[in-house]
C-alpha positions, 0 to 999 in steps of 0.5 A: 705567857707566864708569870714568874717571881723569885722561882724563875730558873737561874741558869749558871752555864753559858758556852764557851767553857774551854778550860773546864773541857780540857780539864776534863778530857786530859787536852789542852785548850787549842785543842778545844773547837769551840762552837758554844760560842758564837765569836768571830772565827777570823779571831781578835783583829791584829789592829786590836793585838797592836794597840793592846801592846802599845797600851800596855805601858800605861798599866801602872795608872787607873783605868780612864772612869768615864772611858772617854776615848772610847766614848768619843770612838762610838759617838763617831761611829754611830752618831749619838750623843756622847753623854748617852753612853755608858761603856761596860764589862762587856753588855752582860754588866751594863744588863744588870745595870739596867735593872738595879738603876731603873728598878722595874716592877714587871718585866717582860723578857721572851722565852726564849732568850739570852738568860741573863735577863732573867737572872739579872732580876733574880740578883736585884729581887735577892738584893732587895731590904725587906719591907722597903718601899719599892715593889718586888719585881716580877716578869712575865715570860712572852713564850716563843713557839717552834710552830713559828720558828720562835720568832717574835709576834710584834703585835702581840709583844706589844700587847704584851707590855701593855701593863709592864715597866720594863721589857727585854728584846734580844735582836737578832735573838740568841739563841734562836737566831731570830730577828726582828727587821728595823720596821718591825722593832720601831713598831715596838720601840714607838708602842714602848713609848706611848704605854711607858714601858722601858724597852731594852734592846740587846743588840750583841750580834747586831754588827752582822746586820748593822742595817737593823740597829735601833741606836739611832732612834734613842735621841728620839725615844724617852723609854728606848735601851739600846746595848751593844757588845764589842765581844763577838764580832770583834773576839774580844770575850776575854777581854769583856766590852760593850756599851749602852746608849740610853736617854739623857735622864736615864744615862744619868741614873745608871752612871750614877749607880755604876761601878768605877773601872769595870772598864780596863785600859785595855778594853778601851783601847782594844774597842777604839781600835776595832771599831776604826778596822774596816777590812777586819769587818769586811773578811769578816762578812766574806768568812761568815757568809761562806761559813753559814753556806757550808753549815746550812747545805750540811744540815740540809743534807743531813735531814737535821732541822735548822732555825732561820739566823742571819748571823753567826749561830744556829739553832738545831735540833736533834733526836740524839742530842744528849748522846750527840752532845757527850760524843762530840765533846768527847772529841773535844768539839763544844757545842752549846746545850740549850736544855737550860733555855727556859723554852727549850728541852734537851733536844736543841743545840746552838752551833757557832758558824767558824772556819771552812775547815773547822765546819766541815770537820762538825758536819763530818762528827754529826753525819757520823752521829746522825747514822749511828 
């Protein structure tokens, strides 16, 4: 483990830069087969197109602040209290949020992991007068290792926190595809607690293994974070929703640190509809089970190493994976280059899980490459 101040990497590219690609390679965007991203190959729910459209005549008016339907939607769903919601511009600001409000000093965040933790504490540590009273923060990175399929020592997480404010986890994590089982993270969760160190949860990919979630334990725990994304099980990153569930007193700090209207009126319709669409999620499990059989017999095949995920995504590794990475993409098949992952080196590749078609046609590109 590492120690790390205002030097830590900020990494400014994540997948799914479909406009850059075909502006580069003369194509237009549906032309694009994006694997950088790890979205729902079923696509944005119809549910979700028909309450967008209906709620496009109100337009005119403000976004409701507080997105109290929405609220109200998740509180049916998941059976929490309301008032300890916070709805967000997709997880990736209530991220921010979390660390601008609750002003930790050191922070633990696995390595690796989704990097806007990181780059969460460089916004608020460059933010931050000069000479005030509170301390600079500074994060420790928990290095994950390849001889362990990179996933998560809880024990030695624990030890870990022992003398930190705050600490990141990222279940299932991305982009290993890593994940901790419910017993095992509440082990975490319940050891958060008695050292009073603030555990945040992400749990964007949850909705693939809902029997996981923490979300029900925050009602119970003073120092558990639990953040969801509504962006990729549902599809919907372009229109940017999540939310956070937070204990009471913390719920208050952050709402009151909180931009107005980050949340559309589109948004809090879109995320109303999809979480009332129960057979988009059940072709949902159907589509992504037969996908990641397709993938995982294809990489077996092929001799390519493959991490253990039970989402939609894998983490590869390839001798070739620069060259691999410019030819596919010069074919106009994005895949996302985890080189920036602090932890990881050029030789690993993150793979969403899509259609039958669209998998086989990446098999077909890597075999070419693999032989070459």
């Amino acid at each position: 483990m590492k120690s790390f101040g205002p030097s830590v990497r900020a990494v400014d590219e994540h997948g799914g830069n479909i406009y850059r690609a075909a502006e580069e390679h003369g194509l237009s965007m549906d032309e694009i087969l994006d694997f950088s991203a790890s979205i729902n190959p079923l696509g944005v729910p119809e549910s979700v197109i028909s309450a967008i459209t209906a709620e496009s005549r109100f337009l005119n008016n403000y976004p409701d602040p507080d997105a109290e339907r929405l609220r109200l939607e998740i509180t049916k769903h998941y059976d929490v209290n309301p008032q300890t919601i916070i709805c967000g511009n997709g997880s990736t600001e209530l991220i921010y949020l979390v660390v601008r409000a609750l002003r930790p000093g050191k922070i633990l965040i696995p390595a690796p992991t989704f990097s806007e933790y990181g780059r969460a504490v460089l916004v608020y540590i460059n933010s931050s007068v000069p000479g005030s009273s509170h301390c600079r923060p500074s994060i420790l990175n928990f290095q994950l290792t390849v001889e362990n399929n990179f996933e998560i020592d809880a024990d030695r997480f624990i030890t870990a926190m022992e003398h930190c404010d705050m600490a990141f986890l990222c279940n299932p994590n991305n982009p290993t595809g890593g994940m901790l089982k419910k017993d095992e993270i509440m082990k975490i969760a319940d050891a958060a607690r008695e050292l009073k160190c603030l555990l945040v949860v992400d749990e964007a990919f949850i909705d693939f293994r809902p029997m996981d979630s923490l979300v029900d334990e925050v009602g119970r725990n003073p120092y558990l974070i639990v953040l969801r994304s509504l962006t990729k099980f549902y599809a919907l990153s372009g229109l940017r929703i999540g939310f956070a569930v937070a204990p009471l007193k913390l719920a208050g700090i952050m709402k009151d640190r909180k931009e107005p209207w980050t949340v559309n009126t589109l948004a809090q319709a879109a995320g109303v509809a999809a979480l009332n669409d129960e057979s988009y999620m059940d072709r949902t499990f159907e589509v992504v089970a037969d996908g990641k059989k397709i993938l995982e017999d294809g990489f077996r095949r092929l001799g390519i190493t493959c991490f253990p995920s039970p989402v939609n995504f894998y983490l590869i590794r390839l001798n070739n994976a620069p060259k691999a990475l410019f030819s596919l993409r010069d074919k106009g098949i994005l895949v996302r280059d985890c080189s920036n992952f602090i932890g990881l080196d050029g030789s690993y590749i993150r793979v969403a899980v899509k259609s039958g078609r669209d998998n086989t046609r990446l098999l077909g590109e890597l075999e070419r490459l693999c032989g070459a």
